[in-house]
MILO-312980 format. One record per residue (C-alpha): residue number from 1; residue in one letter; x, y, z. Coordinates in pm, whole numbers. Example, Ala and Ser with C-alpha at 12.3 -4.5 7.8 and 13.67 -1.06 7.14 Angstrom:
BEGIN
k/r/px/py/pz
1/A/1230/-450/780
2/S/1367/-106/714
This chain:
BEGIN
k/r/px/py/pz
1/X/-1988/228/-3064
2/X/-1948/584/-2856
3/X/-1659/472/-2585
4/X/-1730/605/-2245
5/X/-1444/859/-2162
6/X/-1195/665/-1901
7/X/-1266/875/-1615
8/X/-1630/927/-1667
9/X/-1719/815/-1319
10/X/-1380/919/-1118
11/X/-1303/1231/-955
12/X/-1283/1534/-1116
13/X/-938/1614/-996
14/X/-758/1328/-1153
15/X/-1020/1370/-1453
16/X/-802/1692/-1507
17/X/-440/1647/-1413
18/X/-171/1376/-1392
19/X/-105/1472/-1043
20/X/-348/1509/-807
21/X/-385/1756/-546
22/X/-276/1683/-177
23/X/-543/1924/-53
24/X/-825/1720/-286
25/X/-826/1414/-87
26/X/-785/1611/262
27/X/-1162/1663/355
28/X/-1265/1254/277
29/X/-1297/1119/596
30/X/-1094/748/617
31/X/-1383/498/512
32/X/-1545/740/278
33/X/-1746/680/57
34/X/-1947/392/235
35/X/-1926/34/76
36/X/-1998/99/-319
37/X/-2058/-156/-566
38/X/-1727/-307/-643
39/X/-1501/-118/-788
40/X/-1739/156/-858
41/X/-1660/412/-534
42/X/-1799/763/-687
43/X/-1498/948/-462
44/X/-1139/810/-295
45/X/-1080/645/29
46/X/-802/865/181
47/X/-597/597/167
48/X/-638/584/-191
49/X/-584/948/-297
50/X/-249/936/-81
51/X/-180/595/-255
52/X/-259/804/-616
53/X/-104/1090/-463
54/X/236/887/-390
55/X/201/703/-721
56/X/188/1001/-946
57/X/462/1192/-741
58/X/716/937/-877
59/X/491/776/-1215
60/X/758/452/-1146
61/X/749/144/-1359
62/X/702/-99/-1124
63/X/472/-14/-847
64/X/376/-273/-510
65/X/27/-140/-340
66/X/10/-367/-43
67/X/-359/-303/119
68/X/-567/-526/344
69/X/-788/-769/140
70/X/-1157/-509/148
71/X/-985/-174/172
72/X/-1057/-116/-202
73/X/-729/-189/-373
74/X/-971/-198/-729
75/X/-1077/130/-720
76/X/-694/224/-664
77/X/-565/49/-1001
78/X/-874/147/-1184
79/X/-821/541/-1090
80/X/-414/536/-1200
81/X/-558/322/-1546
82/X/-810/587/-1616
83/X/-572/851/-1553
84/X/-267/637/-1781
85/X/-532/598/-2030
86/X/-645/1022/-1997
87/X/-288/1151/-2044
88/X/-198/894/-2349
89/X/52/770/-2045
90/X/-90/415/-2210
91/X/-276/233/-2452
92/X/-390/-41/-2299
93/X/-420/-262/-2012
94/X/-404/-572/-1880
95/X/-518/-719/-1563
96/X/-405/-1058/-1461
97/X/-618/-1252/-1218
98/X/-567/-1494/-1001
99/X/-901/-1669/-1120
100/X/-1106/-1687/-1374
101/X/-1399/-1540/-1159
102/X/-1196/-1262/-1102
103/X/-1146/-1207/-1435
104/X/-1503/-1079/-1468
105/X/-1531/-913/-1196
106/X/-1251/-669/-1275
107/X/-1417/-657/-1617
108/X/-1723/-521/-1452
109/X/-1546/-312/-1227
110/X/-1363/-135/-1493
111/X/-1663/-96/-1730
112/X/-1817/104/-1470
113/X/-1504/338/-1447
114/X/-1509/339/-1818
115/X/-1257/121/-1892
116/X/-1423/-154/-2126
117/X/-1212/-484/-2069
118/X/-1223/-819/-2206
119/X/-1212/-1136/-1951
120/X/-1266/-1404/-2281
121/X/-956/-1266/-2426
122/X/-733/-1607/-2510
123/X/-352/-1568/-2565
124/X/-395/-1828/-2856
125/X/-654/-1617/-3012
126/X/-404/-1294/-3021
127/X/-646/-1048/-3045
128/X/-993/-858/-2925
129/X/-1238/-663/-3002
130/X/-1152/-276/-3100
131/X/-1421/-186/-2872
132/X/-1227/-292/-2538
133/X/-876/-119/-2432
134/X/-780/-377/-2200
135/X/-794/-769/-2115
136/X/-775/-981/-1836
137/X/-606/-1329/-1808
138/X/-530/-1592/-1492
139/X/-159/-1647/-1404
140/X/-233/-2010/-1531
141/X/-355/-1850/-1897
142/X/-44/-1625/-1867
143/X/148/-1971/-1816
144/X/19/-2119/-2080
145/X/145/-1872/-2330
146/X/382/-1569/-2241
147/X/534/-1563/-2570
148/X/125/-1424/-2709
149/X/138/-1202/-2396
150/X/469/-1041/-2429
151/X/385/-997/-2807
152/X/62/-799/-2738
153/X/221/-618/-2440
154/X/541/-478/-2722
155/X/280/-394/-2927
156/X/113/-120/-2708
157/X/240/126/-2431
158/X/92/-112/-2199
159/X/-44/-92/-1822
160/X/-41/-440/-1680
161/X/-237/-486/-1329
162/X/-107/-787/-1150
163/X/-386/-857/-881
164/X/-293/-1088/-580
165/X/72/-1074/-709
166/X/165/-1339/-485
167/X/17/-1601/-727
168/X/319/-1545/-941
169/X/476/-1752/-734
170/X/269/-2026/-709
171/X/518/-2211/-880
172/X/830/-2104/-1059
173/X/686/-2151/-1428
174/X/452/-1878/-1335
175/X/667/-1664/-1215
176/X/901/-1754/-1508
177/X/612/-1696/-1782
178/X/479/-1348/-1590
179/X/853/-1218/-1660
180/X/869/-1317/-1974
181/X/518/-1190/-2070
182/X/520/-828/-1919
183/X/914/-669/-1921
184/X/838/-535/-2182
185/X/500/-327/-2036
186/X/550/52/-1973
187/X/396/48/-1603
188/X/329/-266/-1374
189/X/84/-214/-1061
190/X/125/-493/-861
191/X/-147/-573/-590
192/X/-182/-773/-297
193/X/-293/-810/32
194/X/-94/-1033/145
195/X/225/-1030/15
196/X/432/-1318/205
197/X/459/-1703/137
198/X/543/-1973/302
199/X/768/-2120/37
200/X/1127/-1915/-151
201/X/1023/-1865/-464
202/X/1050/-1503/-542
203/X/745/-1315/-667
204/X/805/-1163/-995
205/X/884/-785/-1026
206/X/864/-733/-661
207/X/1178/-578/-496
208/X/1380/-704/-220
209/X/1598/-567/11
210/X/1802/-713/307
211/X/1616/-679/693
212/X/1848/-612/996
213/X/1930/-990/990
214/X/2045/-977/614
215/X/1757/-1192/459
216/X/1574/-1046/161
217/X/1215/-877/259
218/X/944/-764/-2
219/X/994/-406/-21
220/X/626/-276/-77
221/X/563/78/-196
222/X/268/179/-50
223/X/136/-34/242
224/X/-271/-4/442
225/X/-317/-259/685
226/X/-546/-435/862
227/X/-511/-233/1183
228/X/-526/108/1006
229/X/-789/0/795
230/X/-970/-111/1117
231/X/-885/233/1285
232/X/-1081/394/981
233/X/-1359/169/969
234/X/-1265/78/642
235/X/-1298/-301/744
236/X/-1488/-482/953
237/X/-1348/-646/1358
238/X/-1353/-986/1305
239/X/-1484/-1252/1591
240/X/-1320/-1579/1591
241/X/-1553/-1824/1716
242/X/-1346/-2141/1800
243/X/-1464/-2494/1900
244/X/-1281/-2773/2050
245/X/-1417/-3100/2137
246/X/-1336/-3534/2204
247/X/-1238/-3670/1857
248/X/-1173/-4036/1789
249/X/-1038/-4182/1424
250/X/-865/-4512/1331
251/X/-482/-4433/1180
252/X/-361/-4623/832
253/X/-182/-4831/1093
254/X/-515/-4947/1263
255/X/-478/-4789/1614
256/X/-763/-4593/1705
257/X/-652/-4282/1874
258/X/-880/-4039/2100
259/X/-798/-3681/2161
260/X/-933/-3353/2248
261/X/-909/-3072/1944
262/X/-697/-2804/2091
263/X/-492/-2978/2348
264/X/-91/-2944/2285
265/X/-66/-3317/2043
266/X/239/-3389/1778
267/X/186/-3209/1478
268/X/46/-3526/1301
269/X/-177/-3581/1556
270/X/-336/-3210/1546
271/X/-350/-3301/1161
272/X/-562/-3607/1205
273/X/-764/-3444/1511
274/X/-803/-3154/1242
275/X/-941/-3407/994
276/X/-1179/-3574/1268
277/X/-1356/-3261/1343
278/X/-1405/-3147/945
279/X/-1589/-3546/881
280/X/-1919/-3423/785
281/X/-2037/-3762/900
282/X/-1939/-3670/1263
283/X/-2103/-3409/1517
284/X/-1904/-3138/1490
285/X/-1922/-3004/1214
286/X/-2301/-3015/1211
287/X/-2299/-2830/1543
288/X/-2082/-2578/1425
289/X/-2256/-2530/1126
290/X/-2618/-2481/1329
291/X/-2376/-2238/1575
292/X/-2316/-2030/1268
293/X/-2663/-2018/1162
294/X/-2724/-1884/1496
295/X/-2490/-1603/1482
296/X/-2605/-1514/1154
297/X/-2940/-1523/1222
298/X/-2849/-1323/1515
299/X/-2681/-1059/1297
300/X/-2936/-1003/1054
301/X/-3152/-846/1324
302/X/-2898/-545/1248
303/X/-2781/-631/880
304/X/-3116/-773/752
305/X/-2917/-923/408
306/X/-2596/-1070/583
307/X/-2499/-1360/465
308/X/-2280/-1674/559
309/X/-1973/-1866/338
310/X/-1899/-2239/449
311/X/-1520/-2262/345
312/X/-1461/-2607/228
313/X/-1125/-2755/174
314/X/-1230/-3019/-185
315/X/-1588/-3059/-362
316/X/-1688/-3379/-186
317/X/-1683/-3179/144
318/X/-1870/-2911/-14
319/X/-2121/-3116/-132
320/X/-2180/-3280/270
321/X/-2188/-2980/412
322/X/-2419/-2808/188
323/X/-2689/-3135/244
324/X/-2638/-3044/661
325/X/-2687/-2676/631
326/X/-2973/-2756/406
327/X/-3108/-3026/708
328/X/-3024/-2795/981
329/X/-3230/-2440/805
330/X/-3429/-2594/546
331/X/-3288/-2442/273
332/X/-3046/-2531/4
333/X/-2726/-2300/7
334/X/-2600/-2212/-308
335/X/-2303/-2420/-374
336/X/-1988/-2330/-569
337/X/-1780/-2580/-657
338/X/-1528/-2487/-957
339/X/-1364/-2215/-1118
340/X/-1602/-2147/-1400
341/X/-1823/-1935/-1577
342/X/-2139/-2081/-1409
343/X/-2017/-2049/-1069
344/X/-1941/-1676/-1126
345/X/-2304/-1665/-1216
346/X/-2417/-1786/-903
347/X/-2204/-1608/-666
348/X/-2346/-1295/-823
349/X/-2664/-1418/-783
350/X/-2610/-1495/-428
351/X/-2465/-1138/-394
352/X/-2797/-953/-541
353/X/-2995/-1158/-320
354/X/-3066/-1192/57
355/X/-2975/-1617/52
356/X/-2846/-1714/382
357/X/-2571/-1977/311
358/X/-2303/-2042/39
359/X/-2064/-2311/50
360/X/-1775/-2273/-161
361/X/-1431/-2523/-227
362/X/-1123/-2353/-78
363/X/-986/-2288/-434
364/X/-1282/-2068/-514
365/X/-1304/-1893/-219
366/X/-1073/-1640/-252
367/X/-1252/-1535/-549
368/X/-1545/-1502/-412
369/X/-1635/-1122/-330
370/X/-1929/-1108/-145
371/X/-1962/-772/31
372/X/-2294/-898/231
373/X/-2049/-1170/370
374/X/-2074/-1158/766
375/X/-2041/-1490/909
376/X/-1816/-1773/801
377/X/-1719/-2119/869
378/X/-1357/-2229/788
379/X/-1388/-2623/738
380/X/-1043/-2665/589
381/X/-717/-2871/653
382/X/-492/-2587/521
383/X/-403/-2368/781
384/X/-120/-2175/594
385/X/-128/-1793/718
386/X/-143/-1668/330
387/X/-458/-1884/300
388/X/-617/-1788/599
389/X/-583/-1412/585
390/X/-702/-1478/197
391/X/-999/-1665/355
392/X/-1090/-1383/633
393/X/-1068/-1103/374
394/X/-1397/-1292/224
395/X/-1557/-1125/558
396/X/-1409/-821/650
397/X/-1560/-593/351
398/X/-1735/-291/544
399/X/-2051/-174/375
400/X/-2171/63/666
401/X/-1969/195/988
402/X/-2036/-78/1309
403/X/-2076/-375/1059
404/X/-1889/-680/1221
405/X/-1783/-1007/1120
406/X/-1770/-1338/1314
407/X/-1550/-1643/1160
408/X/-1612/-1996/1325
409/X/-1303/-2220/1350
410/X/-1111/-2525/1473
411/X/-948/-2455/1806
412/X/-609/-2525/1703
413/X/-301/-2382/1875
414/X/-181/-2235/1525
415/X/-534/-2081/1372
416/X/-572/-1978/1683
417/X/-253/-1832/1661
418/X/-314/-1666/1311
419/X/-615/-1530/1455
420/X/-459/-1345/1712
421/X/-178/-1238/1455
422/X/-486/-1036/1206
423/X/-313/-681/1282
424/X/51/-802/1209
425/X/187/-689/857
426/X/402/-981/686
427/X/662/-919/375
428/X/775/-1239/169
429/X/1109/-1339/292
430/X/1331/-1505/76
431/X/1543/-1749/312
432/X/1617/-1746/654
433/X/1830/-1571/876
434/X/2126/-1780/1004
435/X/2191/-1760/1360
436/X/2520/-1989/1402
437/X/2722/-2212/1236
438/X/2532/-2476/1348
439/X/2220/-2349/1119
440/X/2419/-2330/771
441/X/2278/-2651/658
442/X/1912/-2571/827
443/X/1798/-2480/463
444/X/1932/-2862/334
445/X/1806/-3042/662
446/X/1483/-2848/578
447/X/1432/-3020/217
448/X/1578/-3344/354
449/X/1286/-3364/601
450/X/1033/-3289/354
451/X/1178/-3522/112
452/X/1148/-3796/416
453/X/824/-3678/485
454/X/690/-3725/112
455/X/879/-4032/117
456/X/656/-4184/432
457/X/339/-4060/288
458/X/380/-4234/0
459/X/432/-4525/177
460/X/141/-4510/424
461/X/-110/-4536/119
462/X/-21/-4879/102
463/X/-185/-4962/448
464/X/-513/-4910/560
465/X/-739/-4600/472
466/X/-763/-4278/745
467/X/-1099/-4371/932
468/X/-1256/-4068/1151
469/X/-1459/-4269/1399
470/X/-1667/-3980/1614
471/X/-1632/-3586/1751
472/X/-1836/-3388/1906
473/X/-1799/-2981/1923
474/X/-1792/-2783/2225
475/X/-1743/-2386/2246
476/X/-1362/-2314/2376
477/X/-1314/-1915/2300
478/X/-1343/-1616/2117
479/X/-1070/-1412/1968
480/X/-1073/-1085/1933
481/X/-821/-777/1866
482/X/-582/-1050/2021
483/X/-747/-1123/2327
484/X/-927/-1472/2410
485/X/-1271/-1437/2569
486/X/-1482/-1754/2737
487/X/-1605/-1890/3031
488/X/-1489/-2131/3311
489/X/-1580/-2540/3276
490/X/-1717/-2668/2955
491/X/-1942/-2466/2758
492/X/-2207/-2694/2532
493/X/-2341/-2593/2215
494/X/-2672/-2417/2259
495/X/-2626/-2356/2594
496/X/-2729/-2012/2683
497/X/-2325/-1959/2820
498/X/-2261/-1966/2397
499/X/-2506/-1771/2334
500/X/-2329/-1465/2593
501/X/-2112/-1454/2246
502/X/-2326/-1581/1973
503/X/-2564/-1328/2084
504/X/-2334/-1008/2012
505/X/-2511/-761/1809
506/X/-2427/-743/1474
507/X/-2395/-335/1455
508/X/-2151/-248/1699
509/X/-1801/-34/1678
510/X/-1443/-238/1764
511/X/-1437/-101/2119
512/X/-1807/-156/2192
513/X/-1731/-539/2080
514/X/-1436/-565/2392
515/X/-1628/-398/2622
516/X/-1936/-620/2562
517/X/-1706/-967/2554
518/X/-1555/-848/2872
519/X/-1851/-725/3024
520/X/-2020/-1104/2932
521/X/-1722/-1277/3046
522/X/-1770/-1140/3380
523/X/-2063/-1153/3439
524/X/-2080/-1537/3340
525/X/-1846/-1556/3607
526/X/-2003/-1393/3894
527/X/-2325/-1533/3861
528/X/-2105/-1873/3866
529/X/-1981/-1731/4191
530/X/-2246/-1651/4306
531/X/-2475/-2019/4201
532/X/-2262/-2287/4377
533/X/-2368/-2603/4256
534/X/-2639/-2778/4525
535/X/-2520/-2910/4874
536/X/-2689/-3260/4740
537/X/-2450/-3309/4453
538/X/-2432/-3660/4372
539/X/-2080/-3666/4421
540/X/-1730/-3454/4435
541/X/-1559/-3361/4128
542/X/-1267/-3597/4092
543/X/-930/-3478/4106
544/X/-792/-3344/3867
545/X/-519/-3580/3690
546/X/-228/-3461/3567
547/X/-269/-3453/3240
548/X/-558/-3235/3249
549/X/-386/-3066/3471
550/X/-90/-2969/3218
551/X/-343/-2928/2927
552/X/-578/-2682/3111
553/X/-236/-2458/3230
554/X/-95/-2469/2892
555/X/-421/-2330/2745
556/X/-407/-2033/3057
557/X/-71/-1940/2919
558/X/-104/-1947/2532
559/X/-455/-1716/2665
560/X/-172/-1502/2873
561/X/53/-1488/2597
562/X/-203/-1392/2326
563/X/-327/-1115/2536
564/X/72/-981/2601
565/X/139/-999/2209
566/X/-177/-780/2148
567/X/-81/-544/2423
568/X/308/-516/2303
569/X/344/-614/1943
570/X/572/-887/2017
571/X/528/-1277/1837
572/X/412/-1511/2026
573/X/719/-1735/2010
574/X/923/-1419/2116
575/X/712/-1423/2425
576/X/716/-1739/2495
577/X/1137/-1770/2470
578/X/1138/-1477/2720
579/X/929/-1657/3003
580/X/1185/-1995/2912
581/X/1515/-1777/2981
582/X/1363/-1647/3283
583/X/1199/-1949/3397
584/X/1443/-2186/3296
585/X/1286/-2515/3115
586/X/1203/-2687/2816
587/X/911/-2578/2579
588/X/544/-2578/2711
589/X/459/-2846/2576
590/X/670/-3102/2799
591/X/712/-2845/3081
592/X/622/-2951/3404
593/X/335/-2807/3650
594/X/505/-2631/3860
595/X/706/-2462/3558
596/X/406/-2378/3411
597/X/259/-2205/3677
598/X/608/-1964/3726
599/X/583/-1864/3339
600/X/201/-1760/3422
601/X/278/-1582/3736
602/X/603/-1455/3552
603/X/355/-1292/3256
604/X/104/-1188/3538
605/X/378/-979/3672
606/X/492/-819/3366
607/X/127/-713/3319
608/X/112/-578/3632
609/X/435/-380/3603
610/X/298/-211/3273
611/X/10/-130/3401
């Protein structure tokens, strides 16, 4: 068999030398070349060659390529492989995936770049074909067996790709077993877009250095974020489409408990309100769902093959939600349920074709490379910001320059937070600062409470099962480049004041998408204005009580602070301790009125200052 030469289908310049020219990449405009096949780009990005560039200027052993999740981070490791592989830098590779639908699809990737892989390769097997240079395993197949790994990677002057390196620390075994299996490699390129976690453990062959408050930080090498990516229309904007709405469910204590999604409840109870709203058997998750269909149908008028991803959190959701898209458009969505060879069959399949829906578990999802992705539905319970910027990157692949993306959602105080946080570039911390003496034992107190918590779980299975009696959806806001749009009152699903946003075109560039939210927004309102409702009303508005009261000022400031954070780069809990040490009072949500209303005049001023 005649092996294709390694750099066949890469630039000529790195075809040629082990360091690539400055002045080659200058010409390539940011997003060039439009959206390829994956991993198959016939030239660099710009970021890219100055990622090569930066790479080759210092040929290190361990390398961390931080890049938002669609910028192209593939075509990056494939082009330093090929160019390993050219100069007899290497002898083989290994790429190690976070799933095994992964697996193949950096298989395919690198065939096309002339790098012939093996995804079947099995660490109690040993060995592979003489026809492939390379293999690629899951962290959980690296797991299983790093003594076969780190055997294989002494044997060869070894290039080992570590894609979504975060996974390694999924748990500490992993992290453990990817040590042991690849210190001995020659070069490790370590990949991620998102490389923070929620949890200590440290992610293996990453380095850390102390911040200005002396807790360890990721230390990334070369770093392309969402915003810059965005600037270079690399990536798609992304719409957040978020729905509240009246939810009712029975607790494992019996009480039955009514609430509105979105309003400032306990943390348990915005779990459980959370849970309402995702019971397929309710309404609003089928009025979401035919919301979505809208806005995809809408965008296809533009991007005639755009597609839509239902983001389930377990397989018996999946399977409900598939049976009401297939109710609500007459057509079966494709439905991917596990981590296996058939379901990386028919997500390819769904990506050749022009299928509307797919509906996929949230453990798949992230696998799941769709570039015709444009509209999604996030029906999940875990709301962890490494998930959910995982889950968003399944929408913000650009394939042509104006291409947007439109994400429907709970309207919860913290996705709507993440949301508003897309631009912001995370590290994984390692610890907590410590701000007094009083906080030394915060790390303790920490495992104590989730030890208490586990502890009361456990318990409550013995009582009676979680019971979501009812919901309904209505629209609450978009979010967009940090900013909330809506209108005034409550807006009903498929009423035409949703449709002001569910009708935005599906071709448009970041700037024309503000100006066209703002320019709806308004004038929503001033035909409001100017249509008062009829002298014969049947009777006045009630007052407004003072819980509604509180709940409709709290949302006007979390709007206010959103829309500061954007405009300044501050968090928003950074914003909101400001307005409290000017303001005086406790937190928002058991401030009063009239403290309420001096924090939003308060931010009103600062605006008005700036400006």
């Amino acid at each position: 068999m005649t092996r294709p030469h390694p750099l066949s289908s890469l630039p000529a310049h790195t075809a040629h030398t082990a360091h690539p020219d400055p002045a080659d990449a200058a010409p390539l405009p940011p997003a060039y070349p439009d959206r390829a096949a994956w991993g198959t780009a016939p030239s660099l990005r710009a970021w890219q060659a100055e990622a090569v560039r930066a790479y080759f200027e210092k040929r290190p052993r361990d390398y961390l390529a931080v890049a938002t999740p669609g910028a192209g981070k593939t075509t990056f490791a494939l082009t330093i492989a090929a160019e390993l592989l050219a100069t007899r830098a290497i002898e083989r590779v290994t790429v190690v995936a976070p799933t095994e639908h992964l697996k193949t699809q950096w298989a395919v990737a690198a065939a096309k770049a002339g790098i012939p892989i093996d995804p079947t390769f099995s660490g109690t097997a040993g060995r592979t074909s003489k026809d492939f240079v390379g293999v690629a395993v899951t962290y959980a197949g690296v797991a299983a067996n790093p003594l076969a790994m780190r055997m294989r990677t002494e044997r060869f002057r070894t290039l080992v790709i570590l894609d979504e390196i975060h996974h390694a620390g999924d748990a500490l075994s992993w992290g453990e077993a990817v040590r042991e299996a690849f210190d001995p490699a020659r070069h490790r390129l370590a990949l991620t877009g998102t490389p923070f976690r929620s949890d200590v453990n440290p992610i293996p062959f990453v380095t850390y250095a102390p911040d200005s408050d002396g807790v360890p930080r990721s230390v990334a090498d070369y770093s392309y974020g969402y915003a810059r990516a965005l600037a270079d229309h690399v990536v798609r904007p992304v719409l957040f489409m978020a729905y509240s709405g009246a939810m009712s469910w029975r607790t494992r204590a019996g009480d039955e408990i009514a609430a509105r999604l979105g309003e400032p409840l306990t943390k348990d109870l915005t779990a459980q309100a959370l849970r309402t709203a995702l019971d397929p058997a309710g309404s609003w998750i089928p009025s979401v769902l035919q919301a979505a269909d809208r806005r995809l149908t809408e965008v296809r008028r533009h991007v005639p093959d755009a597609g839509g991803l239902v983001i389930a959190g377990d397989q018996e959701s999946a399977r409900a939600y598939a049976r009401v898209l297939a109710e609500l458009t007459g057509a079966k969505p494709v439905l991917v349920l596990s981590d296996e060879k058939a379901s990386s069959k028919r997500i390819e399949q769904f990506s050749a074709s022009d299928d509307r829906w797919m509906v996929a578990v949230r453990m798949v999802s992230e696998g799941v490379d769709v570039p015709r992705l444009a509209v999604g539905v996030y029906a999940t319970t875990t709301t962890t910001p490494l998930f959910f910027a995982q889950a968003v990157g399944r929408f913000v692949r650009a394939r042509r320059r104006g291409e947007t993306a439109s994400v429907f959602l709970p309207s919860t105080g913290h996705l709507l937070g993440l949301a508003s946080a897309m631009e912001v570039e995370r590290d994984h911390v390692l610890g907590r600062a410590v701000t007094d003496e009083d906080d030394i034992f915060a790390a303790e107190a920490e495992l104590l409470a989730r030890e208490e918590a586990s502890e009361q779980a456990s318990g409550e299975q013995e009582l009676l099962p979680f019971q979501a009696l009812g919901s309904e959806a209505v629209f609450d806001q978009v979010v967009y480049d940090g900013a909330a749009f809506g209108h005034a009152g409550e807006v009903h699903v498929g009423s035409d004041e949703e449709m002001d946003f569910l009708g935005i075109p599906g071709l448009l560039e970041p700037d024309q998408v503000r100006d066209l939210l703002r320019s709806r927004q308004s004038e929503r309102a001033r035909k409001q204005a100017e249509s008062p409702a009829p002298a014969a009303a049947p009777a006045p508005a009630r007052e407004e009580v003072a819980f509604e009261q509180l709940g409709r000022m709290r949302k006007e400031l979390n709007a206010l602070v959103a829309a500061w954070h954007h405009r300044t780069g501050q968090p928003h809990g950074v914003i909101h301790a400001a307005l409290r040490r000017e303001c005086k009072g406790p937190a928002a949500a058991v401030a009063s009125a009239d403290q309420l209303q001096e924090r939003i005049d308060r931010i009103r001023h600062w605006a008005a200052a700036r400006s």
